[in-house]
C-alpha positions in Angstrom: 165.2 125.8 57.4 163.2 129.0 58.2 159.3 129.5 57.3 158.1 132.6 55.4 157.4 135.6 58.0 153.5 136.4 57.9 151.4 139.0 59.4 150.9 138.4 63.1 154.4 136.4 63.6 156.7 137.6 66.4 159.5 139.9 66.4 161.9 139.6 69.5 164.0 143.1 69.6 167.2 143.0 71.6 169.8 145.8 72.4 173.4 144.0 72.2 175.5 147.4 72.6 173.9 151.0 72.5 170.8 151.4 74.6 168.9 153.0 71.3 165.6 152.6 72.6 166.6 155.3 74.8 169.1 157.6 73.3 167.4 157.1 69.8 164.1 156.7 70.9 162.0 158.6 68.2 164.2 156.2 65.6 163.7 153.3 67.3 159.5 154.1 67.3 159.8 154.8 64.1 161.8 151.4 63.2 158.7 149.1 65.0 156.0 151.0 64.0 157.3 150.4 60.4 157.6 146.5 61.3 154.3 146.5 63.0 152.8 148.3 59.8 153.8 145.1 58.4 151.4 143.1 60.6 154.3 141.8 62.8 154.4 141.6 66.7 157.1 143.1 68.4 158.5 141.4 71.6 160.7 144.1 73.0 163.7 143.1 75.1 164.4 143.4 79.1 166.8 146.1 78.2 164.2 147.9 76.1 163.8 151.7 77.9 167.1 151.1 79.8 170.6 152.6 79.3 174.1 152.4 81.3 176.0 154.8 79.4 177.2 153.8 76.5 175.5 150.3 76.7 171.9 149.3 77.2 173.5 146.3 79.8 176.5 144.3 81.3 177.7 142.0 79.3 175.6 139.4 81.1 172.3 141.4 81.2 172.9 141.9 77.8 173.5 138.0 76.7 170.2 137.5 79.1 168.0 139.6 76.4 169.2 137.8 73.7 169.3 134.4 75.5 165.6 134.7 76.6 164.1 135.4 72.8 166.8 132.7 71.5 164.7 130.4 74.2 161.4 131.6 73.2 159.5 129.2 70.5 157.1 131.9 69.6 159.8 133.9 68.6 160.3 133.5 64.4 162.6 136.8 63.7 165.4 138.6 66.3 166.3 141.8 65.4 168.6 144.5 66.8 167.3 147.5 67.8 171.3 149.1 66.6 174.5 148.0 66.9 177.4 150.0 69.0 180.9 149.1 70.2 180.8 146.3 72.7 178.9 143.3 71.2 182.0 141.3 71.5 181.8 140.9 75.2 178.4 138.8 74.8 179.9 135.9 73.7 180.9 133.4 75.8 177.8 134.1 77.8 175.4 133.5 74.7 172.6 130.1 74.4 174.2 128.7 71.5 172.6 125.1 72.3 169.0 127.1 72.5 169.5 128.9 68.8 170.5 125.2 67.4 168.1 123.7 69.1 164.8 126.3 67.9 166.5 128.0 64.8 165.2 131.4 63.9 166.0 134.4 61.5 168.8 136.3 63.4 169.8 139.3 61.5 171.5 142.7 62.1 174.6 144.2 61.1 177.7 146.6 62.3 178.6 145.5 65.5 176.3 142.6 65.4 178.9 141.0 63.4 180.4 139.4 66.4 177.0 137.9 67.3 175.6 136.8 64.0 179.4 135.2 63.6 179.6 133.7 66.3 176.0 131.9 66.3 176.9 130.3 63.2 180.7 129.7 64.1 178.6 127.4 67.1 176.0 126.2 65.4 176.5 125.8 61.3 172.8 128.0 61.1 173.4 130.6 58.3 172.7 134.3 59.9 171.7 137.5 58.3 174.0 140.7 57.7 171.1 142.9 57.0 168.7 145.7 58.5 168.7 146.9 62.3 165.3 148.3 64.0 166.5 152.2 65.0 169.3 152.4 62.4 167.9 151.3 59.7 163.9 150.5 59.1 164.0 153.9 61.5 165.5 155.6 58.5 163.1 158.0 56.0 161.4 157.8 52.6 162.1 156.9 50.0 165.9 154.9 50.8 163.5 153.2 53.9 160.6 152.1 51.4 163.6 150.1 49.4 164.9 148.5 52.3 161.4 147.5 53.2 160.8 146.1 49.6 164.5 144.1 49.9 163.1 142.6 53.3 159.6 141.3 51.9 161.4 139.7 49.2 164.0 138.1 51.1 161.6 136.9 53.9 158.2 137.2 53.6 157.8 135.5 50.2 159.6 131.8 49.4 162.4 133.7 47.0 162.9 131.8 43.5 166.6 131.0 43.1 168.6 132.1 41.8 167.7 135.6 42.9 169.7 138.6 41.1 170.6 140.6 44.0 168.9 144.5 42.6 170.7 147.6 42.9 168.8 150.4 44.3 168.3 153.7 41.7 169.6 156.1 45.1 171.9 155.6 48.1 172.4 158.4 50.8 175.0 158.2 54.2 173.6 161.9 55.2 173.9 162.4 59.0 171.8 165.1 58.9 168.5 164.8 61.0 169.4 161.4 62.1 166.3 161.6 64.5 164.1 164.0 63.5 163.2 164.5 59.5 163.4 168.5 58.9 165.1 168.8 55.5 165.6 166.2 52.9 168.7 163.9 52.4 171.3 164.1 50.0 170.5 161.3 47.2 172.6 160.4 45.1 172.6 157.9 41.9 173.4 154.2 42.5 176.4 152.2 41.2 178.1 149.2 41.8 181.9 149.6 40.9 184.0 146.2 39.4 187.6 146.7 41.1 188.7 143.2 39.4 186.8 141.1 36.8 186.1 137.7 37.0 183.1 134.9 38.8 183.2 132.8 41.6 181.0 130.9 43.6 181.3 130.5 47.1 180.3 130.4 50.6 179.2 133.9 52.0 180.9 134.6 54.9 182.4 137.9 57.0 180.5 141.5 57.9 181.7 144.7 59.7 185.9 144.5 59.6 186.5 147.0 62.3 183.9 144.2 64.5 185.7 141.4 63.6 188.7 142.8 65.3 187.4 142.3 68.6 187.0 138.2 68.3 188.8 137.4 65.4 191.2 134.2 66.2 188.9 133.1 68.9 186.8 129.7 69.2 183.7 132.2 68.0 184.7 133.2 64.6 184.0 130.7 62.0 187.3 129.2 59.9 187.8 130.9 56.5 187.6 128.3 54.0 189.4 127.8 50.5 186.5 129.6 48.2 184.3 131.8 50.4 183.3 134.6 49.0 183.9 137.6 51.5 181.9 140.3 52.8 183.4 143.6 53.9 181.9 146.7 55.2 182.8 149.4 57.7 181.6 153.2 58.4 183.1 156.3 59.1 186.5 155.3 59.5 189.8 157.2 57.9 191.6 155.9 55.1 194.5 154.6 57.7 192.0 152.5 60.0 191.0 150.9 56.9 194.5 150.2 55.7 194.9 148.4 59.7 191.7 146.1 59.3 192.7 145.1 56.1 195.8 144.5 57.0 195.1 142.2 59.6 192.5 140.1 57.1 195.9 139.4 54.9 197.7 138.7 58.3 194.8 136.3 59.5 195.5 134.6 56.0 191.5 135.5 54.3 192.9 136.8 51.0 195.0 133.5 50.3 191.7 131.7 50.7 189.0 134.3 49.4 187.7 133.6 45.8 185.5 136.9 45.6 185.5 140.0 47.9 182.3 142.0 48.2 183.0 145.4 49.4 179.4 147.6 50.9 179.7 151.3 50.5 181.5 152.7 53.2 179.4 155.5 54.8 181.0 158.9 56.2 184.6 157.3 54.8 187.7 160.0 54.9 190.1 159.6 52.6 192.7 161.8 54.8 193.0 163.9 51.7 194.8 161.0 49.6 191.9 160.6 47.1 192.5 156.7 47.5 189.1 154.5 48.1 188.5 151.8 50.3 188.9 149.3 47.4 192.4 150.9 46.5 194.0 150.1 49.7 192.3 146.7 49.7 193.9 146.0 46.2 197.2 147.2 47.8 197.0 144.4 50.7 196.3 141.7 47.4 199.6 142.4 46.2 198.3 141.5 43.0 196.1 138.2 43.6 193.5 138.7 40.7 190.2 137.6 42.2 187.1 139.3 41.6 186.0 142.3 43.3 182.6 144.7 43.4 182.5 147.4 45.7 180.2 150.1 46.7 177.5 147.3 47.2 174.1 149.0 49.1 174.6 146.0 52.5 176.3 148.1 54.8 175.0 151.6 57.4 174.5 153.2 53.8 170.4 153.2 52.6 168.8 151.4 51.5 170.0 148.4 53.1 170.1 144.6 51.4 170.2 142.1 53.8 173.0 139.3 53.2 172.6 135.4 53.5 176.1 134.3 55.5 176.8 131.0 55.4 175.1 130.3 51.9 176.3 129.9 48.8 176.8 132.9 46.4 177.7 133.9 42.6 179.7 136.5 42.1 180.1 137.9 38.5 182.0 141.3 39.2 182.6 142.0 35.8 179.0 142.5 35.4 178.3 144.0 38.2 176.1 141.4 40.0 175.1 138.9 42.8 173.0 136.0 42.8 171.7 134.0 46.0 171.6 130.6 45.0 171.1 128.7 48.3 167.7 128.2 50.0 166.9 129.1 53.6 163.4 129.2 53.5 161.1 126.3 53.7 
């Protein structure tokens, strides 16, 4: 499906929502310069060094970027330099034909959702919730050096399946000194947390929830099958915003079909003062379906990041507290 990434193999970087090569820009450096420490070549976007607001683009300009490393051969990995708000609005102006046609590792996560999605809703290519340039391989020692191992594993290496998914010794979602390192992060010790026993196996499918509300129901999110396995993740929302997007998962008709949920760690999450986690107002919207559940998994805007395989098969054993890839997608 995919080949290995080696030293010397093209990186396209693309800015589908907040220009972050400009109003992040010492992250963003830091981000390629880590890449290109791997012996990667970075092939920075049109929209690289340019900024309308809030975006890097119109919606059009924006699809453009994208479209033009989708069409470029050379290209073997797309990255984001972050994610945003507005991803949504690329859609219908997107080369799906061009990604099917020259398939490549297309990964991000966040507000990329709607992209990777949407490529494989088109296409049937499995995507990649996994690390951005700025927001995440920008990030600092020693949660960065993890992600960076994860990565080589996953796609530098042909992985031996199936492939025990690790759980990293530390986890931050400090804030502090987003851009500029002047004190060190908060880290705290690593656990995965079972909210319901039990196994499955399934297809992985899903990403950021608050994301999925702006195309869900459309001819660009892919159907929810009987047995996929879900992935969920958000960040800094409050405990009623996460009781809304949950909400509407039951609504759209995912938990009836779901046979494992895999919850990331919610960064900067606020509770509103009720004490109640993400995973007890998910539990509340099961109404009692007894599937199994692990939350507090290290794929979402915490660090260090895991990138995910959607579109591949999965095992789930939350009563043990672990995840297996079990599905190739490199050749």
């Amino acid at each position: 499906m995919f080949s290995p990434l080696k030293k010397g193999d093209i990186i396209g970087i693309y800015s589908p929502s907040k220009p972050a090569s400009v109003t992040a820009k010492a992250r963003y450096e830091r981000g390629k310069a880590r890449l290109e420490k791997l012996g990667f070549v970075i092939k920075e976007g049109i929209l690289t060094g340019k900024a309308d607001f809030y975006r890097s683009g119109t919606p059009k300009e924006r699809a453009e970027e994208l479209n033009l490393l989708l069409r470029d051969s050379e290209v073997k990995m797309i990255l984001p330099t972050m994610g945003g708000t507005n991803s949504n609005s690329m859609l219908p102006y997107l080369d799906y034909a061009a990604f099917k046609e020259n398939p490549k590792i297309l990964m991000g996560l966040s507000d990329v959702t709607a992209i990777l999605l949407a490529m494989y809703a088109k296409t049937g290519i499995p995507v990649f919730h996994g690390p951005s340039v700025a927001s995440t391989f920008g990030e600092f020692p020693p949660f960065v050096d993890f992600t960076e191992h994860y990565f080589k594993q996953l796609f530098m290496q042909q992985l031996k399946l199936p492939y025990k998914m690790p759980i990293p010794p530390i986890w931050t979602d400090d804030r502090i000194n987003w851009l500029e390192k002047s004190s060190e992060k908060t880290q705290h010790k690593n656990a995965w947390i079972t909210v319901q026993d039990g196994v499955a196996e399934g297809r992985l499918i899903g990403g950021n929830i608050n994301t999925m509300c702006g195309f869900i129901g459309t001819p660009y999110f892919p159907t929810i099958k009987m047995g996929d396995v879900l992935l969920l993740e958000d960040t800094s929302k409050t405990i009623e915003v996460v009781e809304k997007n949950f909400a509407m998962l039951k609504l759209h008709g995912f938990f009836d079909k779901a046979s494992a949920i895999i919850l990331g760690k919610h960064e900067q999450y606020d509770d509103l003062g009720t004490g109640r986690k993400p995973y007890d107002v998910l539990i509340e919207q099961l109404e009692g379906r007894q599937i199994p559940i692990i939350a507090d998994v290290d794929c979402s805007h915490t660090h260090p990041l895991h990138a995910m395989p959607l579109g591949l098969r999965v095992y789930v054993d939350a009563s043990h507290k672990e995840i297996h890839f079990i599905e190739h997608w490199l050749s």
